[in-house]
C-alpha positions as a Markdown table, in Angstrom:
| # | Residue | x | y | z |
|---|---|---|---|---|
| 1 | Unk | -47.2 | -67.6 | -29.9 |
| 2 | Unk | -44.1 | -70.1 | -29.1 |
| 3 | Unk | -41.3 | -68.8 | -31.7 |
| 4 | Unk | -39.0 | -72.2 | -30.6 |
| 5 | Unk | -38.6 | -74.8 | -28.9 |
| 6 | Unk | -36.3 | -72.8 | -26.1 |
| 7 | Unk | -39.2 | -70.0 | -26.2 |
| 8 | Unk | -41.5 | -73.1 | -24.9 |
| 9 | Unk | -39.5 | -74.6 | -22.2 |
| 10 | Unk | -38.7 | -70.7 | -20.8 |
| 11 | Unk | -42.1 | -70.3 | -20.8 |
| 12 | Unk | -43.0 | -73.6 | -18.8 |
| 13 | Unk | -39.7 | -73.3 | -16.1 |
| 14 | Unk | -41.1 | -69.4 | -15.5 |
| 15 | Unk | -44.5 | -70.5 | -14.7 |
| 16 | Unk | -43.4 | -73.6 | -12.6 |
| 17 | Unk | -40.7 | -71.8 | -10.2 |
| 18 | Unk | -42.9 | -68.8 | -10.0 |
| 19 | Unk | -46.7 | -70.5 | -9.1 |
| 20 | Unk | -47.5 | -69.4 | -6.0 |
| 21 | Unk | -44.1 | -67.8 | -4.7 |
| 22 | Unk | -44.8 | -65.0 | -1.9 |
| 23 | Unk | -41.9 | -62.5 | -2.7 |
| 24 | Unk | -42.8 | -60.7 | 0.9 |
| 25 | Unk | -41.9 | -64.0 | 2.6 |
| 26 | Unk | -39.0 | -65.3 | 0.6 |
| 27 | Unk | -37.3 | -61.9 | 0.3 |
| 28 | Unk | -36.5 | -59.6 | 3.4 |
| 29 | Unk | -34.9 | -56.9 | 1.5 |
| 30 | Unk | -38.3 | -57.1 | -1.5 |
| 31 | Unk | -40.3 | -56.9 | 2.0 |
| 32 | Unk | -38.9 | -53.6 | 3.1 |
| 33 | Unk | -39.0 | -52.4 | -0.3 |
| 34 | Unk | -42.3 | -53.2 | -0.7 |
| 35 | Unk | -43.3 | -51.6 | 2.3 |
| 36 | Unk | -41.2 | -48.2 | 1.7 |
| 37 | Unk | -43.1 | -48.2 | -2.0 |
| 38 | Unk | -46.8 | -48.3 | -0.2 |
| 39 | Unk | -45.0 | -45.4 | 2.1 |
| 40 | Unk | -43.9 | -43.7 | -0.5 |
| 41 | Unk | -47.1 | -43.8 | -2.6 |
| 42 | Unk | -49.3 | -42.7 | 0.0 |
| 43 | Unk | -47.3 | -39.5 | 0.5 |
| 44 | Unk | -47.4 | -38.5 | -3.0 |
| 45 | Unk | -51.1 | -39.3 | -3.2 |
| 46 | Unk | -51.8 | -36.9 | -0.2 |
| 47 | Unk | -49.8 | -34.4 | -2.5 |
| 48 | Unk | -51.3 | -34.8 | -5.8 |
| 49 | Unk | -55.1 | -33.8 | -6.3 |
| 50 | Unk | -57.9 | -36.2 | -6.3 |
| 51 | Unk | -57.9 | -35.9 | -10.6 |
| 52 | Unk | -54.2 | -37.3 | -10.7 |
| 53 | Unk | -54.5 | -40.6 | -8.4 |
| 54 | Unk | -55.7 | -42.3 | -11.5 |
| 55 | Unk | -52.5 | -40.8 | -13.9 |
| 56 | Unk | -50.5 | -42.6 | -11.0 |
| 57 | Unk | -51.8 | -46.1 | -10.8 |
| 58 | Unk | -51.5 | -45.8 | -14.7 |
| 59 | Unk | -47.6 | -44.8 | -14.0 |
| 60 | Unk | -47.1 | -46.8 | -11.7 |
| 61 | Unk | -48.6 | -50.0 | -13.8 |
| 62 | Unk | -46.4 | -48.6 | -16.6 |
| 63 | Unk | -43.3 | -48.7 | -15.0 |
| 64 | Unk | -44.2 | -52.7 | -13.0 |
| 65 | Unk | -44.6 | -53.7 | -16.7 |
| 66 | Unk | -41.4 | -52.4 | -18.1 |
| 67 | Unk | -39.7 | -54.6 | -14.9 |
| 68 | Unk | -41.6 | -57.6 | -15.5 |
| 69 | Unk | -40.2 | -57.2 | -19.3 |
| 70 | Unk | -36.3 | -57.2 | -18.2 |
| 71 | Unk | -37.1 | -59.5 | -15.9 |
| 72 | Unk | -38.0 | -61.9 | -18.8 |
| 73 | Unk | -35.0 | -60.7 | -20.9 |
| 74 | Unk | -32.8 | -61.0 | -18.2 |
| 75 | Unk | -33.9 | -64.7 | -17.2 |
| 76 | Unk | -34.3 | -65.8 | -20.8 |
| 77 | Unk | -30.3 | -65.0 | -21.2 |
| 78 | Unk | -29.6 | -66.4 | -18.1 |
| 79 | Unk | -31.4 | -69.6 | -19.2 |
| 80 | Unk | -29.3 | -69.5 | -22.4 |
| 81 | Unk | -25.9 | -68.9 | -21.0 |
| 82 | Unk | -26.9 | -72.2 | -18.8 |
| 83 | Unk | -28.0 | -74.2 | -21.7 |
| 84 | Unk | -24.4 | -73.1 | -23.5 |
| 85 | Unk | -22.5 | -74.1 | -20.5 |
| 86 | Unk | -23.9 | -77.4 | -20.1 |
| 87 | Unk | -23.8 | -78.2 | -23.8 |
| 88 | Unk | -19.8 | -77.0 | -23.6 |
| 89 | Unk | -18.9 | -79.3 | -20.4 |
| 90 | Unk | -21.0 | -82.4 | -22.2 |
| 91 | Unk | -18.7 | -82.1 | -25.3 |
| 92 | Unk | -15.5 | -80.9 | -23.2 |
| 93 | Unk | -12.7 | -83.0 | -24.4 |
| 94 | Unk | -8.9 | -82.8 | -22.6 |
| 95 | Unk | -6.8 | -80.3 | -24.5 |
| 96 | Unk | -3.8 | -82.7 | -23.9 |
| 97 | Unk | -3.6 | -86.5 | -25.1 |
């Protein structure tokens, strides 16, 4: 549900600058996180039992969600504070006459 008008055109820049976009390729430090995470995972699934894999995953998807939601604060404010500064420099006027 689009609350505003700003909600809307967030909504349509995050979808158009992230379409397609390869984090592994664009980002060398995401990359090596990445592949420490996948390290990292396999070790702790060789040390948990079979039954708690799934409990895992679920944390795991858990925690990717919580990211993607401060991502989305994060840009949203961002967006804002852009949309502020623009508006400010378009009405600037010289403080001396």
């Amino acid at each position: 549900m689009v609350k505003s008008i700003f909600d809307l055109m967030v909504t349509a820049s995050e979808v158009e600058s992230l379409d397609g976009l390869d984090l592994e390729k664009v980002s060398s430090d995401y990359y090596h996180a990445y592949q420490k995470m996948l390290e990292y995972q396999t070790q702790i699934k060789h040390a948990l039992p079979v039954e708690m894999h799934k409990i895992l995953v679920e944390l795991d998807d858990e925690y990717i969600c919580m990211q993607i939601s401060s991502g989305d604060v994060y840009y949203r404010q961002g967006f804002s504070d852009a949309m502020r500064l623009i508006m400010q420099t378009l009405t600037w006027g010289p403080a001396r006459s």
